[in-house]
N, C-alpha and C positions, 0 to 999 in steps of 0.2 A: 526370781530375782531380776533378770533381764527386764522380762516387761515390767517391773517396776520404774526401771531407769528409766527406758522408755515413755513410760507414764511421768517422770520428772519432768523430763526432755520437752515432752509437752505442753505439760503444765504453764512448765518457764516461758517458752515459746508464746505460750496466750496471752501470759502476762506481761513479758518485753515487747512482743513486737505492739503491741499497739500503744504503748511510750514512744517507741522507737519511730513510729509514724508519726506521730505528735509531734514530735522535735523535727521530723523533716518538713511538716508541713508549716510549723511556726517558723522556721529558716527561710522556705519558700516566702512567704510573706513578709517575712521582714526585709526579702531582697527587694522585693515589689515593691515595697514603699520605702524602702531609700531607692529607688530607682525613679519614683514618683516624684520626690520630695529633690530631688540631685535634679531632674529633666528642667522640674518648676523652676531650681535656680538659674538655670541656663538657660530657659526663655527670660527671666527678668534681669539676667546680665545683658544681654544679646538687646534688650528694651531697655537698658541702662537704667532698672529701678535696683537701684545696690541696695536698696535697705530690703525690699522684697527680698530677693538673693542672699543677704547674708541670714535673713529667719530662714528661707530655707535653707541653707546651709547648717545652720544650727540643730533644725529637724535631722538631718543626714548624721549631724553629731551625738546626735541622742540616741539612735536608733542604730550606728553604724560607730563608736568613739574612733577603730583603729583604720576606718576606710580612707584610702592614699588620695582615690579623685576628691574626694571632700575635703581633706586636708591641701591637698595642691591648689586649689580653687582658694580655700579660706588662705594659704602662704601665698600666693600671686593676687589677692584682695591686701593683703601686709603689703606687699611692693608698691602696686596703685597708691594707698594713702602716705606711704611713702616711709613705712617702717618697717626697714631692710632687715630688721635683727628677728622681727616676728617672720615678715616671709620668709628669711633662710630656713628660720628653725622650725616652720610648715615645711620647707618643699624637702629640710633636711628628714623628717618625720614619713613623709610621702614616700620619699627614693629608699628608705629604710622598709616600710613594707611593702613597696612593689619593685625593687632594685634593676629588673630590666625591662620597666618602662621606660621607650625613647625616650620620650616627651618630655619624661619629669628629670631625664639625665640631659638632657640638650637644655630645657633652661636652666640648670646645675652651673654645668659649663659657661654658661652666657653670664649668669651673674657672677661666678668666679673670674671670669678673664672681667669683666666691667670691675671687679673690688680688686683687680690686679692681683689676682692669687695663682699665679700661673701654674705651681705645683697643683694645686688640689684642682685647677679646672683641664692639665693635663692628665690627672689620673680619672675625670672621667671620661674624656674624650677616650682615653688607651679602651675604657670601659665598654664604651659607646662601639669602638672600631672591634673591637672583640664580637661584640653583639647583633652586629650592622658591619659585615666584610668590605659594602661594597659604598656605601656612601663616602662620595667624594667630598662633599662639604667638610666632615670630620676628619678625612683623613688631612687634608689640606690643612686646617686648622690643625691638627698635629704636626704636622711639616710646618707650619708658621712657627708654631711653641718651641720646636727641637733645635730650629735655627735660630730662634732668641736665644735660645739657653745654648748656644754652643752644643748642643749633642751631635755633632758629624752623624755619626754611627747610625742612629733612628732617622737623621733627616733622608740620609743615604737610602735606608728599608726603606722607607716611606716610600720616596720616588719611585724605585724599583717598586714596587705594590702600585702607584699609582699609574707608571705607565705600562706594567707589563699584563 
């Protein structure tokens, strides 16, 4: 009875693990080429060929739908041509699956306080200073917000944090 099980154990074994590599090795290579196809766009931004840039960005989209650098890239291409309501709802799509990237929470912030949204560009700054203890740009920019809105109380923290 045992080495029967035994004999299952294995069987299964023969037969999963080499799926099981299959799908690691098609993962492997799907990061390679969105990692190829992502590089490509960022030497043809960096050459200011945008329309190069945004095919490959489209590759990266096909290949990768829920990847956050691709989508940040394609929402900050929305800003460029100058429609603000595509990039938000790229960089909002971006910060949703990679939530403590700086980068995609600091330009959050920047274009919240530019739309005058002082609420939602203060909860990510609180986000950011959570994340990042020690950067003074953000906390400063908190201490600016807290004293627009009358918050005594946080501008108070704040200071103390910033010069103790």
């Amino acid at each position: 009875m045992r080495l029967s099980v035994y004999k299952t154990i294995g069987i299964l074994l023969l037969v999963l693990l080499p799926s099981a590599m299959k799908a690691q090795q098609d993962d492997e290579a799907r990061r390679r080429k969105l990692s190829y196809f992502y590089m490509a766009a960022q030497r043809a931004k960096a050459q200011e060929r945008y329309a190069d840039m945004l095919e490959m960005l489209e590759h990266c989209r096909d290949i990768a739908p829920d990847d956050p650098a691709t989508t940040f890239e394609l929402g900050e291409f929305g800003f460029y041509l100058g429609k603000d309501s595509v990039g938000m709802a790229m960089l909002e799509q971006a910060v949703s699956a990679d939530p403590g990237n700086p980068w995609y929470l600091e330009r959050m912030a920047t274009v919240y306080l530019a739309q005058r949204k002082q609420d939602k560009a203060l909860e990510i700054l609180e986000k950011m200073a959570g994340l990042q203890t020690r950067r003074v740009d953000v906390l400063s920019e908190l201490f600016m917000l807290y004293k627009q809105m009358g918050r005594t109380e946080d501008v108070i923290k704040t200071m103390d944090f910033l010069t103790g």
